[in-house]
C-alpha positions in Angstrom: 95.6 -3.1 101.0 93.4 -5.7 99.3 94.4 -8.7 98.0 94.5 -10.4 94.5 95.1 -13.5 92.8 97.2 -13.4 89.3 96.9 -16.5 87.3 97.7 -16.9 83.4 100.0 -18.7 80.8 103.5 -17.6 79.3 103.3 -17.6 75.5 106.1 -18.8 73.5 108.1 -15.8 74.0 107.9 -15.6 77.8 108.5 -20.1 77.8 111.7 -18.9 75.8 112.7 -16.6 78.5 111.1 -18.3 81.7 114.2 -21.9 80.2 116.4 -19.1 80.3 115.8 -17.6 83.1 114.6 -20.1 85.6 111.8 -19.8 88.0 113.6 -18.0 90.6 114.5 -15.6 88.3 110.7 -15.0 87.3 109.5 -14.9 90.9 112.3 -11.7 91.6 110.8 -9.7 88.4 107.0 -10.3 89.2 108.4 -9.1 93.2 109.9 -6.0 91.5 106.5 -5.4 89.7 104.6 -6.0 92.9 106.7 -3.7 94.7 107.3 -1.1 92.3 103.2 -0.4 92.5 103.5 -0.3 96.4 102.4 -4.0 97.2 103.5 -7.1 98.5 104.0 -10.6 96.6 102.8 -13.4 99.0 103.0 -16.2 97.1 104.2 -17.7 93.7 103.9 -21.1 92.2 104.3 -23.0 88.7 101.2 -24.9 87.9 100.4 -28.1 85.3 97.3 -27.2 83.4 95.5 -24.8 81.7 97.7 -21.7 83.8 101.4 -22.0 84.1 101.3 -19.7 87.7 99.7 -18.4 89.9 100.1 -15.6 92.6 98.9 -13.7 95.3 99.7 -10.4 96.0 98.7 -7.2 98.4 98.3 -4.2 96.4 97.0 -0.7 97.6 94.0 -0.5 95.0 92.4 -1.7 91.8 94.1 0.8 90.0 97.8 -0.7 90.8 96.9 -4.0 90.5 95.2 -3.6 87.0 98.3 -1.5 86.1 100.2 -4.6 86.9 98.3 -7.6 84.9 98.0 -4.3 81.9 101.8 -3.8 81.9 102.3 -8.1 82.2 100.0 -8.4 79.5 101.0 -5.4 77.2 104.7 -7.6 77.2 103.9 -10.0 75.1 105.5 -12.9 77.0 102.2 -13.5 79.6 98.7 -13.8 79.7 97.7 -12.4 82.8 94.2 -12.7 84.4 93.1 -10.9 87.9 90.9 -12.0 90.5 89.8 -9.1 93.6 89.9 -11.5 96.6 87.6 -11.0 99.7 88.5 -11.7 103.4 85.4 -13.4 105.3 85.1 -10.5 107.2 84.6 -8.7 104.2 81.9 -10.8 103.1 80.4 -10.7 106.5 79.8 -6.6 105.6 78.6 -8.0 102.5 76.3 -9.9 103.8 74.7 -7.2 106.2 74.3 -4.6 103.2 70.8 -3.6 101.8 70.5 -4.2 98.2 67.6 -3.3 95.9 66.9 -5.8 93.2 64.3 -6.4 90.5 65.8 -9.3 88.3 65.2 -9.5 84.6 61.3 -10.2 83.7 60.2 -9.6 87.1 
């Protein structure tokens, strides 16, 4: 599984349902979401600022996570935005691979 971060704002349609609702409430649908695509939902928190939450979650592939933040988004009531995150062991094969580069002008 690999892991993401979802951050992003409600607009005034999903503020209007998130003072219905309650925060609980929102957590349990975004679960749903997560586990309907065959993930987990580690974490979720309100925010001040320019995002209103933010998440992490497991999810098998890029596929089901962008299917996610697309279906969020498509709504109407969130602006969703995804972020791939990498363990340091991951960045340790990173590190190791060979890469051939010629930057721009060069």
């Amino acid at each position: 599984m690999s892991k993401y971060l979802f951050h992003g704002s409600y607009t005034e349609e999903g503020l209007k349902g998130l003072l219905k609702e309650g925060g609980s409430k929102r957590r349990e649908a975004t679960e749903q979401l997560v586990k309907s695509l065959g993930g987990t939902l580690e974490a979720y928190y309100f925010a001040f600022g320019d995002n209103d939450f933010y998440l992490i979650a497991d999810a098998p592939d890029n596929v089901s996570a962008s299917a996610g933040s697309l279906v969020a988004n498509a709504s109407g009531a969130v602006k969703v935005k995804t972020v791939v995150l990498l363990t340091p062991e991951e960045v340790d094969q990173v590190v190791k691979k060979t890469v051939e580069y010629r930057p721009p002008g060069q």
